[in-house]
Wavefront OBJ file of the C-alpha trace (Angstrom):
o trace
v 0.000 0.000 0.000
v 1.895 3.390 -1.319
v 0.487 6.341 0.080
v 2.533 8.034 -2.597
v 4.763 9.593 -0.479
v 8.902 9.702 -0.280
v 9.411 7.024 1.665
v 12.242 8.366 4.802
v 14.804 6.207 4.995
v 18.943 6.209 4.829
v 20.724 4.692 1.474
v 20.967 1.361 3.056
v 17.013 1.302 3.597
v 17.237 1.285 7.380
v 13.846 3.575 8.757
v 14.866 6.781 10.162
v 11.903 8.815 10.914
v 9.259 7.961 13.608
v 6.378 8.217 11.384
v 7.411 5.752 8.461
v 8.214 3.051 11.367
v 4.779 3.840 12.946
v 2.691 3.490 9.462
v 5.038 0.431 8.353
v 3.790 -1.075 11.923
v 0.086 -0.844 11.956
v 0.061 -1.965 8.156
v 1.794 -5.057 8.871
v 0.557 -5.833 12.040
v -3.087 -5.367 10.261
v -2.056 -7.373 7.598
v -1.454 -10.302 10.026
v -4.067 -9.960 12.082
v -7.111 -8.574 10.743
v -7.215 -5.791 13.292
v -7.280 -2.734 10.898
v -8.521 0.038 13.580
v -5.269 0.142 15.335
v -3.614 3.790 16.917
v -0.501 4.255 17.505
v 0.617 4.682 22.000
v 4.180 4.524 21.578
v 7.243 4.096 19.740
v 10.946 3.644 20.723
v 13.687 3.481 18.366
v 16.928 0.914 19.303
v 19.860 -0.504 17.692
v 18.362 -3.281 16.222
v 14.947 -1.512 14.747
v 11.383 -0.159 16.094
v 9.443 -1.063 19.114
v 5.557 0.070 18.414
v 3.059 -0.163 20.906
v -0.275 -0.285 19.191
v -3.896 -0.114 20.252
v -6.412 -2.444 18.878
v -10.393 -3.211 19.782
v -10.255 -6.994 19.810
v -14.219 -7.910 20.720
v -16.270 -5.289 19.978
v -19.517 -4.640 21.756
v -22.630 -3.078 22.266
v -22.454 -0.804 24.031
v -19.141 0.190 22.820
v -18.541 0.887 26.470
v -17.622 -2.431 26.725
v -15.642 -2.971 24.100
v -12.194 -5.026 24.702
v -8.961 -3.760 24.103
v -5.777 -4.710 23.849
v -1.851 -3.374 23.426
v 0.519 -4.662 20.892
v 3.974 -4.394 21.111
v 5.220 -4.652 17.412
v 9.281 -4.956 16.186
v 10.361 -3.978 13.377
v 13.890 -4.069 11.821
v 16.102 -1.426 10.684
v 14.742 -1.650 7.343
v 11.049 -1.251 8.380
v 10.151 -5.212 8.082
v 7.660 -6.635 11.054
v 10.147 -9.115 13.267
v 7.922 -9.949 16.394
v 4.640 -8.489 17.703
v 3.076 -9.797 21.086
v 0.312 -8.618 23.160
v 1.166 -7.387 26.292
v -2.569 -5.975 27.395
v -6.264 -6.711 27.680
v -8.752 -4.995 29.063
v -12.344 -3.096 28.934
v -12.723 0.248 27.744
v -12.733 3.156 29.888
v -10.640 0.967 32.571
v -7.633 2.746 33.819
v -3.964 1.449 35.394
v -3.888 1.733 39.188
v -1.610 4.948 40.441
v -2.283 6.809 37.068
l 1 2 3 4 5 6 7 8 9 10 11 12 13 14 15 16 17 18 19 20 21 22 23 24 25 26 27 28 29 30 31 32 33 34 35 36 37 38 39 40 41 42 43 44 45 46 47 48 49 50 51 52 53 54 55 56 57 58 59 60 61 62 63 64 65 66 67 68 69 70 71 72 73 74 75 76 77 78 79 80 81 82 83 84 85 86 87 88 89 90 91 92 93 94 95 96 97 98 99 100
């Protein structure tokens, strides 16, 4: 999927900008899993690639209210390619994390 936009990254084709790894995440991890309404909570660059933690309804519900939700860590490589996702959260909408 081309969004027709210069894609950001170095001569060797590693990712450098924030944005491409975030859109290269939730296009692959959609890809894989079917979950196409996913947003973006975080992103942390390393030395080997992209950690993107993404936001997904996984049982939706009426009411919406009680929707379930879940976090997605996704890895991608220095070139932008998905290497691991896992979930590391589940929960019901609205429900916040103790001390916050």
């Amino acid at each position: 999927m081309d969004d027709g936009r210069p894609r950001r990254s170095t001569s060797n084709g590693a990712v450098r900008s924030a944005a491409t790894a975030a859109r290269r995440a939730l296009r692959e991890f959609a890809a894989l899993t079917g979950h196409d309404d996913g947003s973006i909570v975080s992103i942390e660059r390393g030395d080997d690639g992209w950690e993107i933690g993404v936001e997904v309804v996984e049982t939706h519900r009426i009411p919406d209210s009680a929707d379930i939700l879940a976090i997605y860590q996704v890895q991608l490589d220095t070139s932008g390619e998905l290497h691991a996702y896992r979930r590391t959260r589940r929960y019901a909408r609205g429900q916040t994390d103790r001390g916050t």
